[in-house]
C-alpha positions in Angstrom: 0.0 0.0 0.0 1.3 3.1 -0.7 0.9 6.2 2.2 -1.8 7.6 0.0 -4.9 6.3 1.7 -7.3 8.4 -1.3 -5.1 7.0 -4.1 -4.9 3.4 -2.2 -9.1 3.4 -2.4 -9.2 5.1 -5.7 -7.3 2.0 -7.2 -9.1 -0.4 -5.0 -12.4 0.7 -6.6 -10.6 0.8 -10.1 -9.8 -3.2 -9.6 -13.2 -4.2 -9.0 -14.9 -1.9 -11.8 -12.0 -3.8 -14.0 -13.0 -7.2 -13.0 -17.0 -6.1 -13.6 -15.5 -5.1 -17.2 -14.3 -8.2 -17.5 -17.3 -10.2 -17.2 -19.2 -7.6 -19.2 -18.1 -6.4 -22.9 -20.4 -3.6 -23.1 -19.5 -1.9 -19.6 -16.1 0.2 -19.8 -13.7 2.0 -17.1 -12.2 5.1 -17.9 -10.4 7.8 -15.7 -10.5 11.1 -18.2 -11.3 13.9 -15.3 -9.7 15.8 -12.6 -11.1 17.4 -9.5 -9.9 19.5 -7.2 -9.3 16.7 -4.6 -6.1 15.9 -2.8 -6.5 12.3 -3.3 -4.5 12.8 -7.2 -8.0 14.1 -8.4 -9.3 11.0 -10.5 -13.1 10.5 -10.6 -13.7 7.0 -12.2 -15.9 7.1 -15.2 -17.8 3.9 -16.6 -19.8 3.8 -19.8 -22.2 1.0 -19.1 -25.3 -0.4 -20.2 -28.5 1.0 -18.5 -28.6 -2.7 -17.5 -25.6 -2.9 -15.7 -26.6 0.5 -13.9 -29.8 -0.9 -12.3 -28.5 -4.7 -11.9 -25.3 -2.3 -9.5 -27.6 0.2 -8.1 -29.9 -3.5 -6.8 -27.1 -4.9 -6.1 -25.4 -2.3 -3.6 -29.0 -0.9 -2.3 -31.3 -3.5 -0.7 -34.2 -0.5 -1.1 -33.2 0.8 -4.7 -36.0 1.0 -7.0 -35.6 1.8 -10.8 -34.9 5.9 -11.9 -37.9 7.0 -13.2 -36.1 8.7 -16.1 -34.0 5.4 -16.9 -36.5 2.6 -16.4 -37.9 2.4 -20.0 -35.1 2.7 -21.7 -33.5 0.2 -23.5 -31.8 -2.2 -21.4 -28.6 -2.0 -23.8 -28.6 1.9 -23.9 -25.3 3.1 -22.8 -25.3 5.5 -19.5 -22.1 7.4 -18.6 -21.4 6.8 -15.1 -19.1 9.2 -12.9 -17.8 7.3 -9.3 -16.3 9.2 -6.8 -14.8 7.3 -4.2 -14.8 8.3 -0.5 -12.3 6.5 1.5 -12.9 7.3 4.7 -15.1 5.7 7.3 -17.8 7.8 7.6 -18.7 10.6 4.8 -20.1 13.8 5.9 -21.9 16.7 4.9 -18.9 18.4 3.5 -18.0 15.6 1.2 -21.7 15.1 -0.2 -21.7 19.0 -1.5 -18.0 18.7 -3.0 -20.2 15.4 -4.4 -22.7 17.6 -5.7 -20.5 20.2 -7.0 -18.8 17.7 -9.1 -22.1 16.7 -10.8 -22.3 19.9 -11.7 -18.7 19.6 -13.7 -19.6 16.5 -15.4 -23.5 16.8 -17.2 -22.9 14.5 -19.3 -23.3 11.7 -17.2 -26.6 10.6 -16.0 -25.2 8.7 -13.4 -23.6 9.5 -10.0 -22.1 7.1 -7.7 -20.4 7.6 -4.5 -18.2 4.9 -3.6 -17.3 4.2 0.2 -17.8 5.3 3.2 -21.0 5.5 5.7 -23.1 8.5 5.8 -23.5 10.3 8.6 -27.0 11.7 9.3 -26.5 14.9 7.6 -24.7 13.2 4.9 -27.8 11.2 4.0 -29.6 14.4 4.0 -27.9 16.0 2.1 -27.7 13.2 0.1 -31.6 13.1 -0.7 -31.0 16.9 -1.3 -28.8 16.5 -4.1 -31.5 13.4 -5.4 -34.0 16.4 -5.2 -31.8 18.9 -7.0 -30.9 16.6 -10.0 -33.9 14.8 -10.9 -32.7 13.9 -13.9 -29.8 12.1 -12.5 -29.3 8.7 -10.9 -27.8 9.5 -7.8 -26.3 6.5 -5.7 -23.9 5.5 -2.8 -22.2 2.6 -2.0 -21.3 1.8 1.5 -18.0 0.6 2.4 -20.2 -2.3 4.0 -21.3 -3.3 0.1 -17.9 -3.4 -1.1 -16.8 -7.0 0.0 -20.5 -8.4 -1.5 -19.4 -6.6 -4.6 -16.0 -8.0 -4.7 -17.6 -11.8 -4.2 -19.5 -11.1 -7.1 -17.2 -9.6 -9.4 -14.6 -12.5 -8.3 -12.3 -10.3 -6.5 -10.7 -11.8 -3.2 -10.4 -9.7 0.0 -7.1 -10.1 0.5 -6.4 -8.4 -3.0 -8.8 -6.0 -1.9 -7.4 -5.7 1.9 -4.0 -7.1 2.0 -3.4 -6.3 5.6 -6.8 -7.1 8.5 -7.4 -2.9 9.2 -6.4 -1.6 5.6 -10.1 -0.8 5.5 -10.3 1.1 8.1 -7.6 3.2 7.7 
């Protein structure tokens, strides 16, 4: 692990959208974007299939239900997908507007996922804000409690994941 805890989660995140890639042709990882974040800056960007976007957002949220705006749509229409990983053990307020802000920056995807993390109260608040504010936008989060069910189901290991017991919880 290198001493950069944003950059370690950043390519932690990168391995298991790469192994998703890998069982999927149509869904792509791309890092094109900077941000003003001292974790090097990289947003992850995916162009997937609106498929692969719900079959995630199910997948990582036991109450998600369908975007109204996507739902029809072709399953095989492509979506361009921003993730912006948090990690850190708990996300707050702060973090979700810098979130926000950055959705802002990129308009061209229609989908935003934060990656990592548990909310804090305000965070999910604000969190529902931004939802409210961008209607036209998926909007999801990914606890850091998701990650490992992700990993098991893209075929990742935890100890490529976590090499050392508390990595994730650094």
């Amino acid at each position: 692990m290198s001493d950069k805890r944003g950059k370690d989660g950043e390519h932690r995140a990168l391995l298991l959208f790469s192994a998703a890639a890998l069982r999927d042709d149509k869904l792509e990882v791309m890092r094109h974007s900077k941000t003003n974040s001292p974790d090097m800056g990289e947003d992850i960007f995916l162009s997937a299939t609106n498929a692969w976007v719900q079959r995630f957002g199910a997948d990582t949220n036991s109450d998600y239900k369908e975007h109204p705006v996507f739902k029809d749509r072709d399953p095989a229409s492509n979506r361009n997908v921003r993730v912006d990983v948090k990690n850190r053990k708990v996300v707050d307020k702060p973090h979700v507007q810098k979130f926000k802000a950055d959705i802002k920056k990129h308009g061209d995807c229609d989908t935003h996922i934060m990656f990592g993390g548990r909310l804090s109260a305000a965070a999910k608040a604000e969190l529902e804000e931004v939802k409210q504010d961008y209607p036209s936008k998926e909007i999801l989060h990914v606890s850091q409690d998701q990650i490992p069910k992700l990993a098991a189901n893209w075929g990742v290991s935890q100890t490529t994941l976590f090499p050392k017991p508390d990595e994730d919880s650094k």
